[in-house]
VEXMI-684753 format. One line per field, with one value per residue (C-alpha): residue in three letters; x negated, y negated, z negated. Coordinates in Angstrom, 3 decimals. Example, Ala and Ser with C-alpha at 12.3 -4.5 7.8 and 13.67 -1.06 7.14 Angstrom:
// residues 2
r [ALA	SER]
px [-12.300	-13.670]
py [4.500	1.060]
pz [-7.800	-7.140]
This chain:
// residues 78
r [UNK	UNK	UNK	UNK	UNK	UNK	UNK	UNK	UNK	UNK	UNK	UNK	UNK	UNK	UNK	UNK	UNK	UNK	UNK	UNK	UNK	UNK	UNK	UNK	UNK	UNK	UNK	UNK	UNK	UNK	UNK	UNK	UNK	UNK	UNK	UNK	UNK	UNK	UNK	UNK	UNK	UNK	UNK	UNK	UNK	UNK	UNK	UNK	UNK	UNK	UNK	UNK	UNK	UNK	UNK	UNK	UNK	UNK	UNK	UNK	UNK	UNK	UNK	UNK	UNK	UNK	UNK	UNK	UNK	UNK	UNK	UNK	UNK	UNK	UNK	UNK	UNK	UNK]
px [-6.899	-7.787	-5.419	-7.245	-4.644	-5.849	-4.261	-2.935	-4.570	-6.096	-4.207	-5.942	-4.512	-6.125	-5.656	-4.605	-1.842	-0.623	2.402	3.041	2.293	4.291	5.175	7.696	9.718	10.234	9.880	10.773	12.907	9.977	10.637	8.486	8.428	9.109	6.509	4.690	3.768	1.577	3.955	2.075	4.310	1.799	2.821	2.020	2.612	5.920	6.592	7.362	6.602	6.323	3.493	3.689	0.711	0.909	-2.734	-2.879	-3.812	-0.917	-3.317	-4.659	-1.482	-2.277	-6.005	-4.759	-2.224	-4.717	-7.294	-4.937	-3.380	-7.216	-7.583	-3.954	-4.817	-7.854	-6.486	-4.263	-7.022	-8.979]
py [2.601	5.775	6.374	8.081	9.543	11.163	14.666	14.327	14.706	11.641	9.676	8.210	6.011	4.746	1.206	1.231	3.384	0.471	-1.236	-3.711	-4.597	-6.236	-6.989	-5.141	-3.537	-0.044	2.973	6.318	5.917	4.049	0.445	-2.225	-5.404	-7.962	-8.166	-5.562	-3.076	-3.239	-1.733	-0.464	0.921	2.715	5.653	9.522	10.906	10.365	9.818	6.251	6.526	3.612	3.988	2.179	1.226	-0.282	-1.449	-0.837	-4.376	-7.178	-9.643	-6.710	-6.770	-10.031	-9.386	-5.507	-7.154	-9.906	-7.672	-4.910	-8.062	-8.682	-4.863	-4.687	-8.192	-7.320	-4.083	-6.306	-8.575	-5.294]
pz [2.120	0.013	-3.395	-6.325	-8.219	-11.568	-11.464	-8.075	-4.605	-3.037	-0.085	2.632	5.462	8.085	8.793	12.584	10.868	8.660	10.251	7.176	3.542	0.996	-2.779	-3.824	-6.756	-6.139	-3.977	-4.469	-7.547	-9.178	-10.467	-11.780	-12.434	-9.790	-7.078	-9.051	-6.483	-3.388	-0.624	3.004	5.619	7.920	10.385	9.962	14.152	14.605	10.893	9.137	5.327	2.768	0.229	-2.967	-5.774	-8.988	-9.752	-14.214	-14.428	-13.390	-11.775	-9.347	-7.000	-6.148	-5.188	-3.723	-1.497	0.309	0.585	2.157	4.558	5.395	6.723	8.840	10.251	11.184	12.765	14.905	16.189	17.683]
């Protein structure tokens, strides 16, 4: 997964560093609306961290979230 973030540096992770994925509300003291952000868990070294993204279209998070499932499952199944 690689983050574009205009006026911020770009965030990669890996996907055998993904642990999980979810829907979510918040993280970090940032809220939306229910279910409104796409949530990975993934592992730095020795490191857990928690990720969120808020796509600028609604109807994204839906498509961001399966397609992000698709990668960590098929992480698993290697």
């Amino acid at each position: 997964v690689r983050l574009e973030r205009i006026g911020e540096p770009s965030v990669f992770i890996a996907a055998d560093q993904i642990t999980d994925e979810s829907l979510g509300r918040g993280v970090a003291g940032q809220v939306a609306e229910k279910d409104g952000l796409v949530l990975w868990y993934w592992s730095a070294g020795d490191t857990d961290l928690q990720t969120g993204f808020r796509p600028d279209h609604p109807d994204d998070v839906v498509s961001l979230y399966e397609k992000s499932r698709a990668l960590f499952v098929a992480e698993e199944n290697r």
